[in-house]
C-alpha positions in Angstrom: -21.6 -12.3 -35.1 -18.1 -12.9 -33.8 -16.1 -11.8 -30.9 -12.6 -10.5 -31.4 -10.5 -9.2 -28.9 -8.2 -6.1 -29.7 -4.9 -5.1 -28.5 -4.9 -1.4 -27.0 -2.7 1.4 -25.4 -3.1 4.2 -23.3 -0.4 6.7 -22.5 -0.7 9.7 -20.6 1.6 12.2 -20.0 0.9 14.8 -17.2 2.5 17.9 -15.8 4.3 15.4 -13.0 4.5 12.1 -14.3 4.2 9.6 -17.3 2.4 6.0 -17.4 0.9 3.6 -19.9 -1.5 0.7 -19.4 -2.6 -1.9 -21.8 -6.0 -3.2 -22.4 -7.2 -6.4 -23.9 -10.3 -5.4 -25.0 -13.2 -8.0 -26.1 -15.7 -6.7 -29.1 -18.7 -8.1 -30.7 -18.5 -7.7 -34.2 -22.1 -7.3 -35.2 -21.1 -6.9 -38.8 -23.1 -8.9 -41.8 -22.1 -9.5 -45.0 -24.2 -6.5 -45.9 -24.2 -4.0 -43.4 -22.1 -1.6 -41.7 -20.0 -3.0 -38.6 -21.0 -2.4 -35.5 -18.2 -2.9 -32.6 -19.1 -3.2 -29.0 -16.9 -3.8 -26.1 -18.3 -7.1 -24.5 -15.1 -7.5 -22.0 -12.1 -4.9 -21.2 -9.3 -6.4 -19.3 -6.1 -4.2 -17.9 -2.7 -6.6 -18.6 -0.2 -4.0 -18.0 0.5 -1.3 -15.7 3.7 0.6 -16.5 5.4 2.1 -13.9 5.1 5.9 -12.7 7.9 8.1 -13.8 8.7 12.0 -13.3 7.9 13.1 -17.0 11.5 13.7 -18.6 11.6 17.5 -19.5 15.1 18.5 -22.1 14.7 21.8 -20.5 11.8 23.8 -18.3 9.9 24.4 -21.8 10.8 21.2 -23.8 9.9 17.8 -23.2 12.1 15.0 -23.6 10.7 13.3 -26.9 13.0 10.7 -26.8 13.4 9.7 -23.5 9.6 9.3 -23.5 9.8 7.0 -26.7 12.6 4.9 -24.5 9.9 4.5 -21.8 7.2 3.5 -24.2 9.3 1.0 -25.6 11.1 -0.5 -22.5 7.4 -1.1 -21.0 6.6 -2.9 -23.9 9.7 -5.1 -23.6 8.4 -5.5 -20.3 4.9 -6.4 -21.1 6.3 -8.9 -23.8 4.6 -7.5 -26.9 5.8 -5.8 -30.0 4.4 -2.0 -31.0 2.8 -3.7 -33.9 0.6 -6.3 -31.9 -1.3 -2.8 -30.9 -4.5 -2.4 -33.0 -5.6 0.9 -30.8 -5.1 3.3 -28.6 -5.0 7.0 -27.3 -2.4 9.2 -26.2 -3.4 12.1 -24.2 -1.3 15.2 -22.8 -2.4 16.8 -19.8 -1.5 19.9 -17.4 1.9 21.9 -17.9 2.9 19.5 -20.3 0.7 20.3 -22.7 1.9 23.9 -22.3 5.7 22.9 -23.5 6.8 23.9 -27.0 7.2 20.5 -28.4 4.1 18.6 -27.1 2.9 18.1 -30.1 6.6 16.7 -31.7 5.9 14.1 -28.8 2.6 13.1 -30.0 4.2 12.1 -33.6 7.3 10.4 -31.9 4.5 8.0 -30.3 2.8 7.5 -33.2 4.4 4.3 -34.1 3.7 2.8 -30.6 -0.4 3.3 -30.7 -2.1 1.7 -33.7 -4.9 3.7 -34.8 -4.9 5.9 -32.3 -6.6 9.1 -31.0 -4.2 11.7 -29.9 -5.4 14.7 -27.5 -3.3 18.0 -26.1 -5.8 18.4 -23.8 -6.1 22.2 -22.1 -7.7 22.3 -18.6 -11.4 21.9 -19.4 -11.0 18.9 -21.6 -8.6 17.1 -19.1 -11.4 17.7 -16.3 -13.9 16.1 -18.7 -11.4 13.1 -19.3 -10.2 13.2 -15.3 -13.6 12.7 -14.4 -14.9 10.1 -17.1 -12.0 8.1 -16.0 -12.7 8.4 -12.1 -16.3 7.6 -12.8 -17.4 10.4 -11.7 -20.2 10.7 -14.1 -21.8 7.0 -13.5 -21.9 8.4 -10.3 -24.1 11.6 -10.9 -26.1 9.0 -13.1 -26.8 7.0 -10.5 -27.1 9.0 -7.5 -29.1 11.5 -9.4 -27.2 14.7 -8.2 -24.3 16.9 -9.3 -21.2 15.6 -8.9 -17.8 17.2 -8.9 -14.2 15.6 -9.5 -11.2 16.8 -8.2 -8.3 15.8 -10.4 -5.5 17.2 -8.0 -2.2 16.4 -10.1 1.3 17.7 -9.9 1.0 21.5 -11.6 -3.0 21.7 -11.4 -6.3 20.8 -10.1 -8.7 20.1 -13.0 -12.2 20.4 -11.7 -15.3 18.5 -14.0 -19.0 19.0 -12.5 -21.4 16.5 -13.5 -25.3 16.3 -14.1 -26.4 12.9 -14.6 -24.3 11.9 -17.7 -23.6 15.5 -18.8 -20.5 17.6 -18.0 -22.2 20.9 -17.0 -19.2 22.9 -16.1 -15.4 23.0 -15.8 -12.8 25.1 -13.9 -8.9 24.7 -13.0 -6.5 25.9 -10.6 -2.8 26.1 -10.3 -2.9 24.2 -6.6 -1.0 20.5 -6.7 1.8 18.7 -5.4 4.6 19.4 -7.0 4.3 23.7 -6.7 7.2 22.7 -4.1 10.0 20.2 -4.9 11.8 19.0 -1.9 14.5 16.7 -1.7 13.7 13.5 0.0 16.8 13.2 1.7 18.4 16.5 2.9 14.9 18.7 2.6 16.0 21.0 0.8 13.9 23.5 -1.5 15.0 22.9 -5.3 11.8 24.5 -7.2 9.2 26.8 -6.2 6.3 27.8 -8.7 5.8 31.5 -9.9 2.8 31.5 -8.4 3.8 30.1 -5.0 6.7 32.6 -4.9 4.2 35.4 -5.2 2.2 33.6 -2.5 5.1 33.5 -0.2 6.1 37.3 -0.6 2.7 38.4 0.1 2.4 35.9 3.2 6.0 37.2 4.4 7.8 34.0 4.9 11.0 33.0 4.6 11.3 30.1 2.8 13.5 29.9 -1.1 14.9 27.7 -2.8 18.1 25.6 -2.0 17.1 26.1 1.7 16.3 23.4 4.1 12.6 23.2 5.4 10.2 21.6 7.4 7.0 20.2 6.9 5.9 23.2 9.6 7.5 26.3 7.7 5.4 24.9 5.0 2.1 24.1 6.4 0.8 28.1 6.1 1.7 27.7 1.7 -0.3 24.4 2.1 -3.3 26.0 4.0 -3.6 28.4 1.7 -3.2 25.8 -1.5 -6.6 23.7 0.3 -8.5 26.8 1.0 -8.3 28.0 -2.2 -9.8 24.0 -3.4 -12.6 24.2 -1.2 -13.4 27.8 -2.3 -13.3 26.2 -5.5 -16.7 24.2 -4.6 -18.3 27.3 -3.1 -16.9 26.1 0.5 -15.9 28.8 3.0 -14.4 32.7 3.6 -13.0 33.4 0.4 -9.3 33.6 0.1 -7.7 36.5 -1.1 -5.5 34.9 -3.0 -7.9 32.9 -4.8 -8.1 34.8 -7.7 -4.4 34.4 -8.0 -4.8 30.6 -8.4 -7.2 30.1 -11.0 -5.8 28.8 -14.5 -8.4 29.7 -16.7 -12.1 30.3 -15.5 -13.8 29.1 -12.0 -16.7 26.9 -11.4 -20.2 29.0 -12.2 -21.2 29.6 -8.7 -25.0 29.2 -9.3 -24.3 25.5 -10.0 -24.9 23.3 -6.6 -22.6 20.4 -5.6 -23.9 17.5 -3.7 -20.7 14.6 -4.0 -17.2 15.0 -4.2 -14.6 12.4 -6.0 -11.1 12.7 -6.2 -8.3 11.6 -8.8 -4.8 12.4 -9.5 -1.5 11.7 -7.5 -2.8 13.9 -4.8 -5.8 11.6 -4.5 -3.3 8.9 -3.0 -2.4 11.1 -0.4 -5.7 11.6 1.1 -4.2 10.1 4.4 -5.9 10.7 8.2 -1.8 10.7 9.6 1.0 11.9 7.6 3.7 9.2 7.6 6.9 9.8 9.0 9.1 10.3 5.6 6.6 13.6 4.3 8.9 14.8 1.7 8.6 10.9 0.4 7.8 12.2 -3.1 10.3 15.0 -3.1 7.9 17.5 -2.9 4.4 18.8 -0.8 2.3 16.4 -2.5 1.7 14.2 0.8 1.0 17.7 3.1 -1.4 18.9 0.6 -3.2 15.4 0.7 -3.1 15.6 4.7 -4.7 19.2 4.5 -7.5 18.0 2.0 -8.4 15.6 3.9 -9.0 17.4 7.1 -10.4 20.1 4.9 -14.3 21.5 4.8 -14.8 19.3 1.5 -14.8 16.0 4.2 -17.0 18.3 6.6 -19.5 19.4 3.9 -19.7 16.8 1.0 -20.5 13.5 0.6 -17.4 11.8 -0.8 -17.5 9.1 -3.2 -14.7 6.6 -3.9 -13.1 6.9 -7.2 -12.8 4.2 -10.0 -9.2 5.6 -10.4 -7.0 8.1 -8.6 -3.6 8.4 -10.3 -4.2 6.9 -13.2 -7.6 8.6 -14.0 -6.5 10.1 -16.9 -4.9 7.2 -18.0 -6.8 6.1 -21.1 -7.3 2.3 -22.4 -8.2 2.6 -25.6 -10.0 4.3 -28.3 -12.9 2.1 -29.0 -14.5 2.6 -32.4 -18.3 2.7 -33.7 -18.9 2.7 -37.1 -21.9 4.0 -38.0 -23.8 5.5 -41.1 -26.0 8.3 -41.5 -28.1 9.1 -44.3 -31.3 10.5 -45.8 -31.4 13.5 -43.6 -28.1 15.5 -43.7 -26.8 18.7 -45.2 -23.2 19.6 -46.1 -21.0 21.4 -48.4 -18.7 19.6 -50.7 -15.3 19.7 -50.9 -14.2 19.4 -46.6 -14.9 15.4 -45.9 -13.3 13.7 -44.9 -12.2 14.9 -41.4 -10.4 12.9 -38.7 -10.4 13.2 -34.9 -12.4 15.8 -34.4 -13.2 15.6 -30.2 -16.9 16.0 -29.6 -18.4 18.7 -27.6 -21.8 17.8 -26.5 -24.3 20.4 -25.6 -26.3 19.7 -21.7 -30.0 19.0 -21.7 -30.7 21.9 -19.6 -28.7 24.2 -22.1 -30.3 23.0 -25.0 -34.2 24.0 -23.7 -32.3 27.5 -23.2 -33.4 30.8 -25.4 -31.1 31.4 -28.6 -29.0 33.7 -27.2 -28.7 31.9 -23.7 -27.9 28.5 -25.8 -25.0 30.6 -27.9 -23.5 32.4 -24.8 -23.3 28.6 -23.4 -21.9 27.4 -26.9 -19.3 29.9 -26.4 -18.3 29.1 -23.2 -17.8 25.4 -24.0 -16.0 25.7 -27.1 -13.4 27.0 -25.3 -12.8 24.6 -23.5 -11.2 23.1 -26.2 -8.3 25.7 -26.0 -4.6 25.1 -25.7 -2.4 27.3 -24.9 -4.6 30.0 -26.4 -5.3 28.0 -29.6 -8.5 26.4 -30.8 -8.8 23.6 -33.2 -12.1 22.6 -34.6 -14.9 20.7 -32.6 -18.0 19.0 -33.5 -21.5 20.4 -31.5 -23.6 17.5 -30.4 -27.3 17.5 -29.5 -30.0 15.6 -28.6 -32.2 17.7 -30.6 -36.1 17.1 -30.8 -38.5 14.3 -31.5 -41.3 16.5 -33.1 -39.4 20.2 -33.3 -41.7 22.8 -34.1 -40.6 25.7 -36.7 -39.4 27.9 -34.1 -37.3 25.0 -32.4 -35.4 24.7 -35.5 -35.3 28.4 -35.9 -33.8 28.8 -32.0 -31.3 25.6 -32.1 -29.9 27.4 -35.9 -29.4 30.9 -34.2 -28.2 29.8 -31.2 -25.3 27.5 -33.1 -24.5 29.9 -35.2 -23.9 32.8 -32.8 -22.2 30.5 -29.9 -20.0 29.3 -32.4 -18.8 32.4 -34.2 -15.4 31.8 -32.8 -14.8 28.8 -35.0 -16.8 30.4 -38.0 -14.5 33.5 -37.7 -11.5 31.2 -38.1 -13.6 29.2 -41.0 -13.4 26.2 -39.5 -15.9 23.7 -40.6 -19.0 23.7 -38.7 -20.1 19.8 -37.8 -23.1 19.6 -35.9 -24.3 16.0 -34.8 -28.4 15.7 -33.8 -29.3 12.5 -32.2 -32.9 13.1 -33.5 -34.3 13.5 -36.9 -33.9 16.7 -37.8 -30.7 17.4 -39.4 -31.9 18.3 -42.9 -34.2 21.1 -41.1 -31.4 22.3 -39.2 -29.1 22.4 -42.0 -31.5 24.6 -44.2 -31.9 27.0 -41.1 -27.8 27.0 -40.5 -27.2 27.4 -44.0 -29.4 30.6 -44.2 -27.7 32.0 -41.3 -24.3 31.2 -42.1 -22.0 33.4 -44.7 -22.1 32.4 -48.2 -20.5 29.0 -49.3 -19.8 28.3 -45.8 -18.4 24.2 -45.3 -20.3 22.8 -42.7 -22.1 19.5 -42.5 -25.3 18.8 -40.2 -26.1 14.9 -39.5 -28.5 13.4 -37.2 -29.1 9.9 -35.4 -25.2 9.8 -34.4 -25.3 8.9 -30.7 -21.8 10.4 -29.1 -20.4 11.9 -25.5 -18.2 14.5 -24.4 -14.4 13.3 -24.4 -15.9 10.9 -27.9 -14.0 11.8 -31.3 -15.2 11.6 -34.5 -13.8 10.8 -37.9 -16.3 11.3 -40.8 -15.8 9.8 -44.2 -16.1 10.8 -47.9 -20.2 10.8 -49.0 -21.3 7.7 -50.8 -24.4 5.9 -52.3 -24.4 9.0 -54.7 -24.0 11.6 -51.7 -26.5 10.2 -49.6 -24.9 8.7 -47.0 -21.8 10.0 -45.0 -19.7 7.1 -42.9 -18.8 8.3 -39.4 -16.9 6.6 -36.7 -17.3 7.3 -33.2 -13.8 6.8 -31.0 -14.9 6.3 -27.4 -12.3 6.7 -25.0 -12.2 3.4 -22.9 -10.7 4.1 -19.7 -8.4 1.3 -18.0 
């Protein structure tokens, strides 16, 4: 046993802004000469913060590709290491920015600069999941033992991510954050307004366009509207008519309760009791909406807990990997392994005790969360699965996986199902009777992962056997 420590990277780019941290991470290597490594994070130590810029955008639909490689590589001048000191790493694209046309040219422009790295466009739901992983929101619904919401209020969006104890139980976001209005710091005058904002403002008859002077006053009824529309968001108060309007994808499931409240984003930093003198500091209504939040019914009606991060939330450290092997009890098809960086989507508790057609509408409902821009790459399903399943367990998890996921079987997508109990040869019999004929899928069991986790899974060996996976857990900084 032997500790090494590991160089890693982080880089997020958001609807607003752009940062990188680095992480000296320390692992135990638990690997003998004749067994599979094992890597655990023993220490994780931020040594570099880069600084905050506005994400450079080419044009209102492209992003600036290479002024985002000269960022990456000036804060590494600064931090005094090369690109190839970094072993790991993730780099993760968030909000409106993952709506541009090129995010995805980005992703391979930065490739050089993060080692073995995971790379995520991450759509609404999966940025809540991240958002609230990285404000700790989930430790917190651990330990408090109650549901627990996060508020990522960025520039473009607020991603929402409820949590049960560990598990993510549901999802929503809204098209409320700070930069809907730009402002400029100095003269105060209007230079962008959103769409949806415009549409706001007509309905609400003011006066108030673009290239016009303004004051924080002509702007406060647009801000009012922006908050009520967040706390309707947690079931708090008269609805707003215009709440509808707001909504990116889906709402929170209203049946759900909320106890706790944290908050991340850029917004979060502007959670201030007084509004300071200068509040078009930002160039934009970021500061008012954080004044407005914070008088809002969420401080009235929830308990709010401090955040492990606000701004840099979804800011990720590094991609730690698991290697792990599992064997004698899986099923798959030849001819599809091995697959790389497939993101996890683990199944709640509470849905997994659910009826087969309950289990598949919730199936449904959480694969897409793994939608961008109205396109879906594969996922793996993760359960816990059963100690002791009965027949009729197997029969119930089989049916319910197969008709929650019919959206990825349509597009014959492999199906990968991950059981952290012993029962993955069962299940793959039942999925293979249910699934159309020569259908690639591969069922494995006693492969412990987490929502916002990735997965690569390796060729078969010891005669087929034995399938190597490794398990990238996002480390936030």
């Amino acid at each position: 046993m032997r500790d090494d420590q590991i160089l890693s990277v982080g880089i997020d780019l958001g609807t607003s802004t752009t940062q990188l941290i680095l992480s000296r991470l320390t692992v135990k290597n638990f690997a003998a000469a004749f067994s599979v490594p094992r890597i655990n994070i023993s220490k994780k130590e931020v040594i570099f913060q880069s600084d905050i810029i506005f994400t450079p955008l080419a044009t209102q639909t492209q992003i600036d590709a290479d002024a985002i490689k000269k960022f990456v590589a000036e804060q590494y001048q600064k931090a005094g290491i090369q690109k190839q000191d970094i072993q790991m790493g993730a780099v993760i694209i968030t909000g409106e920015t993952a709506r541009k046309e090129n995010s995805s040219a980005v992703t391979q422009a930065l490739s050089g600069y993060a080692g073995d790295f995971v790379v995520a466009t991450a759509g609404p739901d999966l940025e809540s999941i991240i958002a609230g992983k990285g404000a700790g929101t989930n430790v917190i619904a651990q330990k408090k033992r109650q549901n627990v919401v996060n508020m990522d209020i960025g520039g473009g969006t607020s991603n929402l991510g409820l949590f049960d104890d560990e598990d993510v139980i549901d999802t929503a976001c809204f098209d409320v954050g700070g930069r809907l209005i730009k402002v400029t710091p100095d003269d105060h005058k209007i230079t962008y307004i959103s769409p949806k904002v415009k549409q706001l403002i007509t309905e609400l008859g003011l006066d108030l366009h673009e290239g016009m002077p303004v004051t924080a006053t002509q702007l406060q009824p647009v801000v009012d509207c922006l908050t009520q529309v967040l706390e309707n968001s947690i079931g708090l108060g008269e609805k707003s008519p215009y709440f509808d309007l707001f909504i990116t994808n889906h709402a929170l499931h209203p049946e759900n309760s909320i106890k706790g409240v944290t908050f991340s984003g850029g917004v979060a930093d502007c959670l201030n009791e007084e509004l300071p003198e200068d509040e078009f500091h930002y160039g934009d209504i970021g500061l008012l909406l954080g004044h407005s939040v914070r008088h809002s019914q969420i401080f009235k009606h929830k308990i709010i807990y401090p955040s492990v991060e606000t701004i840099r939330a979804t800011v990720v450290g590094a991609g730690s990997h698991t290697t792990d092997v599992t064997g004698s009890t899986i099923a798959y098809t030849d001819g599809i392994l091995p697959l790389r960086n497939l993101p996890i989507l683990k199944i709640s508790k509470s849905d997994e005790d659910l009826d087969a057609d309950d289990l598949a509408t919730k199936i449904s409902e959480k694969i897409n969360w793994y939608r961008v821009q109205n396109e879906l790459s594969n996922v793996a399903l993760a359960l816990v699965g059963k100690h002791s399943p009965k027949f009729a367990d197997i029969q119930r998890y089989a049916e319910g996986i197969v008709q929650g996921a019919k959206v990825l079987i349509d597009k014959r997508e492999p199906l990968i199902i991950m059981v952290h109990e012993d029962m993955a040869k069962a299940l793959g019999h039942s999925l293979f009777a249910r699934l159309p004929e020569r259908y690639p899928f591969v069922c494995i069991d006693s492969v412990k992962v987490e929502n916002g986790d990735y997965i690569d899974l390796g060729e078969p060996v010891a005669n087929g056997e034995v399938l190597p996976v490794i398990v990238k857990t996002l480390v936030f900084g």
